[in-house]
TORTOR-195891 format. One record per atom (N, C-alpha, C, CB): residue number from 1; x, y, z. Coordinates in Angstrom, 1 decimal. Glycine has a CB too. Layout:
BEGIN
> NUM;X;Y;Z
...
END
This chain:
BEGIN
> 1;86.8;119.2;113.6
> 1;85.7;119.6;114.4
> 1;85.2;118.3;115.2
> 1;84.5;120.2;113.5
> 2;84.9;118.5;116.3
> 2;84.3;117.2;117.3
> 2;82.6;116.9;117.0
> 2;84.6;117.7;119.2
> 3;82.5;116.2;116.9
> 3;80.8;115.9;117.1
> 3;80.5;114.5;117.5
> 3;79.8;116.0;115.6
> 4;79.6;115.1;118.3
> 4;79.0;114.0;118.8
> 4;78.8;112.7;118.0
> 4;77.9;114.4;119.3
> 5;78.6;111.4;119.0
> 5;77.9;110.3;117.9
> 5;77.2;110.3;117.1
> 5;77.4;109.4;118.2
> 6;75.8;111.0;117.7
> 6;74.9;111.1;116.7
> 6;74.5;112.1;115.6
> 6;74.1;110.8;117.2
> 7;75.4;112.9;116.2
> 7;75.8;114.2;114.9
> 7;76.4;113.6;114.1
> 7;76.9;115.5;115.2
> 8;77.8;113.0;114.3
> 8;78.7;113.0;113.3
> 8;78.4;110.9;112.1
> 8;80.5;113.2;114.5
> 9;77.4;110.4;113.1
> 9;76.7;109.4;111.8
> 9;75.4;110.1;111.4
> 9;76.2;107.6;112.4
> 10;74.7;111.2;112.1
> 10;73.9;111.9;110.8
> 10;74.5;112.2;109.4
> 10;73.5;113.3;111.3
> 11;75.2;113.4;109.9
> 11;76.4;113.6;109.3
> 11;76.5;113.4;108.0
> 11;77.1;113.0;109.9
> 12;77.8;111.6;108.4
> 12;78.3;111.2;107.9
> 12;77.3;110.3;106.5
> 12;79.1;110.8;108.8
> 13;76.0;110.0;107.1
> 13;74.6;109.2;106.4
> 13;74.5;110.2;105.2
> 13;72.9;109.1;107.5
> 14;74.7;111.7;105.2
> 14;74.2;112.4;104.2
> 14;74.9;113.2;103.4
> 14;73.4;113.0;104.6
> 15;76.6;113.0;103.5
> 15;77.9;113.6;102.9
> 15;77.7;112.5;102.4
> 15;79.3;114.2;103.6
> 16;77.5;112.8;101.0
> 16;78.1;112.2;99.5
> 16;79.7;112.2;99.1
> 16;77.5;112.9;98.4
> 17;80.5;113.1;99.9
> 17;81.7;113.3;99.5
> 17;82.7;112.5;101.1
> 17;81.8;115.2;99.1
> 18;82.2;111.4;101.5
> 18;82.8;111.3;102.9
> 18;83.4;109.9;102.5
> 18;81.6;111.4;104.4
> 19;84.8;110.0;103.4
> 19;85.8;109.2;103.7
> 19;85.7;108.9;105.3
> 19;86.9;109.8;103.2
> 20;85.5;107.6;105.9
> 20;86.0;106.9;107.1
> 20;87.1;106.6;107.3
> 20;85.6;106.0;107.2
> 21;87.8;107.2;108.2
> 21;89.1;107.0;108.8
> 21;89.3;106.3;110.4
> 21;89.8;108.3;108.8
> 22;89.8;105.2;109.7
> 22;90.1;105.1;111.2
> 22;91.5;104.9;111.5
> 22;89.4;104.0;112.0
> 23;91.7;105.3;112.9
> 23;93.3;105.7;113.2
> 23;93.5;105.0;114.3
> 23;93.8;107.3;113.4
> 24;93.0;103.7;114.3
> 24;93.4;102.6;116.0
> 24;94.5;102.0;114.9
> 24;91.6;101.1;116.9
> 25;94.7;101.0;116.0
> 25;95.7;99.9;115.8
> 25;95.2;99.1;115.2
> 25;96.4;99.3;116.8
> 26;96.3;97.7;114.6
> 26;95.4;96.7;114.1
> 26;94.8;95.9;114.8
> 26;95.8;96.1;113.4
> 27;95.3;95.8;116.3
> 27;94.7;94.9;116.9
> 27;93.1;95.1;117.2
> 27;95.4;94.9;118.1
> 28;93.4;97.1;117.9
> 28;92.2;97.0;118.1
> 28;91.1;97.1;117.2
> 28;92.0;97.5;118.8
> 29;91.1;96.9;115.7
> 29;90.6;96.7;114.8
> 29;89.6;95.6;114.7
> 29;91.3;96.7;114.1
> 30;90.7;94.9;115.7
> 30;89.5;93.8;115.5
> 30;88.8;93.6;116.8
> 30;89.9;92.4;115.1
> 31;88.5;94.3;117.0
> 31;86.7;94.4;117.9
> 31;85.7;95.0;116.8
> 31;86.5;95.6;119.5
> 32;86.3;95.1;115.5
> 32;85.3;95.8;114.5
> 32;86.1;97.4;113.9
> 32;83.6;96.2;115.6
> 33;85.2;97.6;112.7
> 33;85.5;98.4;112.3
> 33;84.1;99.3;111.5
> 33;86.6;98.0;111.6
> 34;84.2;100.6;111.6
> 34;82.2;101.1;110.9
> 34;82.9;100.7;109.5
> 34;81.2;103.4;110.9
> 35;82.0;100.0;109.2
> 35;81.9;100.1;107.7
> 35;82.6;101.1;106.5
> 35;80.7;100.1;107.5
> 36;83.3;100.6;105.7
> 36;84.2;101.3;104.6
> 36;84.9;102.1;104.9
> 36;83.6;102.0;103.6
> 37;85.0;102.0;106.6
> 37;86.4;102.7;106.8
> 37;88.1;101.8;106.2
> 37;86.4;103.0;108.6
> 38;88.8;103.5;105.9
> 38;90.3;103.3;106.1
> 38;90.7;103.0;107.1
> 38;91.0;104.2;105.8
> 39;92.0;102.1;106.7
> 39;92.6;101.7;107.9
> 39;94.0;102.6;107.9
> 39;92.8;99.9;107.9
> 40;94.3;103.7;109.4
> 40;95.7;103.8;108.6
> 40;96.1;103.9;110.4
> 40;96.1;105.5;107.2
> 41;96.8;103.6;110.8
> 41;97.5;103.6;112.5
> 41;98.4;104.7;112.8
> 41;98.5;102.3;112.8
> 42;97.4;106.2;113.4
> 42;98.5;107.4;114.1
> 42;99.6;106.5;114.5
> 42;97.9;108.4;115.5
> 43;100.1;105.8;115.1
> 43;100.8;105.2;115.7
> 43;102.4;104.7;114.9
> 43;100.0;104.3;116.0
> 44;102.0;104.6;113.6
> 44;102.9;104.4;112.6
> 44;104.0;106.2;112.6
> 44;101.8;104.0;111.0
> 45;103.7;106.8;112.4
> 45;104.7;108.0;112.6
> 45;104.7;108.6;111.1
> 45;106.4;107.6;113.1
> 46;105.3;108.3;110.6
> 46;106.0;109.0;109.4
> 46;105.2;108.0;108.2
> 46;108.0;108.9;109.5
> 47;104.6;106.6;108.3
> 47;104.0;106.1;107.5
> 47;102.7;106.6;108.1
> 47;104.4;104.6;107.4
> 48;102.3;107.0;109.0
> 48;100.7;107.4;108.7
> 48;100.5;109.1;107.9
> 48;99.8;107.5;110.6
> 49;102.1;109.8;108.2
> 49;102.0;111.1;107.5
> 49;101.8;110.4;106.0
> 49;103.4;112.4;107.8
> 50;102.6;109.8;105.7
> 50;102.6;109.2;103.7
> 50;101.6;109.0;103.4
> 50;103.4;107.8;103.1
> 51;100.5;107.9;104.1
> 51;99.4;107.5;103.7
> 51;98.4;108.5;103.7
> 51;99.0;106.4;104.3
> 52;98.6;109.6;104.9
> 52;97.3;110.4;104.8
> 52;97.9;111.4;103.0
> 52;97.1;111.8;106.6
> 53;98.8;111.6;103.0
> 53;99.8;112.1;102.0
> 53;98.9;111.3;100.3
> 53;101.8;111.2;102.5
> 54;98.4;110.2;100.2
> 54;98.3;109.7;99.3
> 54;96.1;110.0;99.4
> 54;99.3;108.0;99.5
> 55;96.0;110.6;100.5
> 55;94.6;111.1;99.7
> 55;93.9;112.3;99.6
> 55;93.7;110.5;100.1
> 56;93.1;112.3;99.1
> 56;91.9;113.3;98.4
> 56;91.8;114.7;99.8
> 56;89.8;112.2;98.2
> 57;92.7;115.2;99.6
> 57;92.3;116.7;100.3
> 57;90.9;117.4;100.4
> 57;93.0;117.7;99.8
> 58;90.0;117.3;98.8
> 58;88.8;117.7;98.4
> 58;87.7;116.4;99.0
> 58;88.9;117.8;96.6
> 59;88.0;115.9;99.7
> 59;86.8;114.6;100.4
> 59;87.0;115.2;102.0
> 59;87.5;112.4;100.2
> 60;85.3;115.4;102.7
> 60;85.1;115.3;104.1
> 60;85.7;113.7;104.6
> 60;83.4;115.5;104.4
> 61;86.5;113.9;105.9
> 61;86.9;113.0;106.6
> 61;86.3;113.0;107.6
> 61;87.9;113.1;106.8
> 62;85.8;111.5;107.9
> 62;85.0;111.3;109.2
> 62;86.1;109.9;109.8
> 62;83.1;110.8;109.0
> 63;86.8;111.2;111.2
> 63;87.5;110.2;111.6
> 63;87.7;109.7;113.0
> 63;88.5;110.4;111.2
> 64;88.0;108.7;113.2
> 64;87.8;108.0;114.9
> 64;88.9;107.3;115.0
> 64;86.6;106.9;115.2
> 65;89.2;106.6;116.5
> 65;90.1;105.7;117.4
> 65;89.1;105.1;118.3
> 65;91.4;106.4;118.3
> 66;89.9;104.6;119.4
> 66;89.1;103.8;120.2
> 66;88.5;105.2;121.0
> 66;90.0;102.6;121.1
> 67;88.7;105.9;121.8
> 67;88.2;106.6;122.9
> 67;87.8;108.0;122.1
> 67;89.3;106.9;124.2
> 68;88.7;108.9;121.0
> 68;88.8;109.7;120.5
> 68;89.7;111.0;120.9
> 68;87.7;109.8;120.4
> 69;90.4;110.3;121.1
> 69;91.8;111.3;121.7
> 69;92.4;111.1;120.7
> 69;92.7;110.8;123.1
> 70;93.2;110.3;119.9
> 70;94.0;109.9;119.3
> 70;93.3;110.6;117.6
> 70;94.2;108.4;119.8
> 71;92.2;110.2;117.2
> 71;91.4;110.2;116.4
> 71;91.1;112.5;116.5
> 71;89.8;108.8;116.9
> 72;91.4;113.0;117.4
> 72;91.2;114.8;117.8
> 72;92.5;115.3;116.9
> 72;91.5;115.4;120.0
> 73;93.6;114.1;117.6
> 73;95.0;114.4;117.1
> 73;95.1;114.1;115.5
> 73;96.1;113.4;118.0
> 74;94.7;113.3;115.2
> 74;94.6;113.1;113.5
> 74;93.8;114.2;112.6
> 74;93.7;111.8;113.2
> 75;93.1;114.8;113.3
> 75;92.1;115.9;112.7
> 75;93.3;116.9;112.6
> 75;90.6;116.4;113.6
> 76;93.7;117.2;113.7
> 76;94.9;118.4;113.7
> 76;95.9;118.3;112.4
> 76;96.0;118.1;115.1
> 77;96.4;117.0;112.5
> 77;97.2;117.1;111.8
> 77;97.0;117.2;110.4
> 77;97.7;116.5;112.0
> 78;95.7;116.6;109.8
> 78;95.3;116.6;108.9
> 78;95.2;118.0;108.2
> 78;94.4;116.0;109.0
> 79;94.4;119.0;109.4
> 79;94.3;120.2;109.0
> 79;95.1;120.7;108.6
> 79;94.1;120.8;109.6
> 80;96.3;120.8;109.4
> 80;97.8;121.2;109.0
> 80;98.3;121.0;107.8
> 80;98.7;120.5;109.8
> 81;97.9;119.6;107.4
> 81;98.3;119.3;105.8
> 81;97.4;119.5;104.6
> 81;98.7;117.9;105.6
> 82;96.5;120.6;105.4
> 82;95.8;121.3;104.5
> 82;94.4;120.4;103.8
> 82;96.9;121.6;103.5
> 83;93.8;119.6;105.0
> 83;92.3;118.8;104.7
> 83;91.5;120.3;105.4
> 83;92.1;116.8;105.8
> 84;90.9;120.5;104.5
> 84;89.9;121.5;105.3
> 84;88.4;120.9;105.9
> 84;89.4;122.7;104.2
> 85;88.1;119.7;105.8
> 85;86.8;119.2;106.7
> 85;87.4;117.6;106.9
> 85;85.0;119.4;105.7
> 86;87.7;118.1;108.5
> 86;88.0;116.9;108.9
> 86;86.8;116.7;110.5
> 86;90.0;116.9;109.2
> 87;86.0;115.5;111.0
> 87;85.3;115.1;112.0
> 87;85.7;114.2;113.0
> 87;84.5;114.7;111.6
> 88;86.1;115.2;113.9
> 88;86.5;113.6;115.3
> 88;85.4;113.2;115.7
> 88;87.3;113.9;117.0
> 89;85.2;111.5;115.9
> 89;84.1;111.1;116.3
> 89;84.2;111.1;117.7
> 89;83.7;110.0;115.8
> 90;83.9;112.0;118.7
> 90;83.4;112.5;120.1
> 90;83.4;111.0;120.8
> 90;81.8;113.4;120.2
> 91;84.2;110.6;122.0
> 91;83.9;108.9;122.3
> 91;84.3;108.0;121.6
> 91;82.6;108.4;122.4
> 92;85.0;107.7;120.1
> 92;85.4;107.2;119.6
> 92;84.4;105.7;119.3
> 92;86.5;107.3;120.2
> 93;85.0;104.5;118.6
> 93;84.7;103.1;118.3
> 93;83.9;103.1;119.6
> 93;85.9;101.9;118.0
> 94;84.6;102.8;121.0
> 94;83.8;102.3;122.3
> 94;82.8;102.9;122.2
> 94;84.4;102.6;123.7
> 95;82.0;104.0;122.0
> 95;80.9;104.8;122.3
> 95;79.9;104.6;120.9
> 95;81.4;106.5;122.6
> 96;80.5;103.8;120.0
> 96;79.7;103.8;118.3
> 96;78.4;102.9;118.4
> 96;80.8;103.0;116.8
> 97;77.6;103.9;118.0
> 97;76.0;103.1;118.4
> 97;75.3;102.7;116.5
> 97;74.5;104.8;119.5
> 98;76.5;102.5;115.6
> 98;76.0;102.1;114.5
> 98;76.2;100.3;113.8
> 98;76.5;103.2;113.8
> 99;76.7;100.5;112.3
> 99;76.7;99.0;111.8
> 99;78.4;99.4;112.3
> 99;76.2;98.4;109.8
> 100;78.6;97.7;112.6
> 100;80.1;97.4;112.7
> 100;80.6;96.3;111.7
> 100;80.5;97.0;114.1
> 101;81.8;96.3;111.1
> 101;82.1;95.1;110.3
> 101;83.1;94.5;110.7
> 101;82.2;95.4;108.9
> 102;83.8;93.7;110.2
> 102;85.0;92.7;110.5
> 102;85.7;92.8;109.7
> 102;84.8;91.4;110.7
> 103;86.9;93.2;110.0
> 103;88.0;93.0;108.9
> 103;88.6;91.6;108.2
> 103;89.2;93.6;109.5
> 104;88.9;91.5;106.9
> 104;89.6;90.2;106.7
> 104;90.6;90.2;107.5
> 104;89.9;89.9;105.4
> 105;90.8;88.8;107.2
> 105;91.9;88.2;107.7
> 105;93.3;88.1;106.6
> 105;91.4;86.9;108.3
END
């Protein structure tokens, strides 16, 4: 399901059961990342199917990329593998009007 920015950090502020995904690259990771998000890269192919493979079907997913094209396409597929509440964040990272963190190095 698509929601807007400020739908989907309402949202996300008041699901107790929520997982952050994000599905950019590593590079562009580092212009930031929201806070306690996953890191896993659509981009990887067959290693982003394994990793999504390795979590909690029973957890809401709130998930993004840079624009939110890429981050629509992860929801799909998620569905497919049988995540029944998955959130594209509408505008992606570029458009995120919340806290941002920094990944280690």
């Amino acid at each position: 399901m698509d929601l807007s920015q400020q739908d989907w950090k309402k949202q996300l502020d008041r699901d107790q059961n929520a997982v952050i995904l994000d599905v950019r690259t590593s590079d562009e990771c580092s212009d930031g990342i929201i806070p306690q998000a996953i890191f896993n890269d659509i981009y990887k192919g067959q290693l982003f199917i394994d990793k999504l493979n390795e979590l909690d079907i029973s957890k809401n997913y709130y998930v993004y990329c840079k624009a939110g094209a890429r981050s629509a396409q992860a929801c799909v597929i998620m569905n497919q593998m049988g995540f029944e509440n998955t959130y594209n964040l509408v505008g992606g990272f570029m458009k995120w009007i919340g806290d941002v963190a920094f990944m280690e190095d």
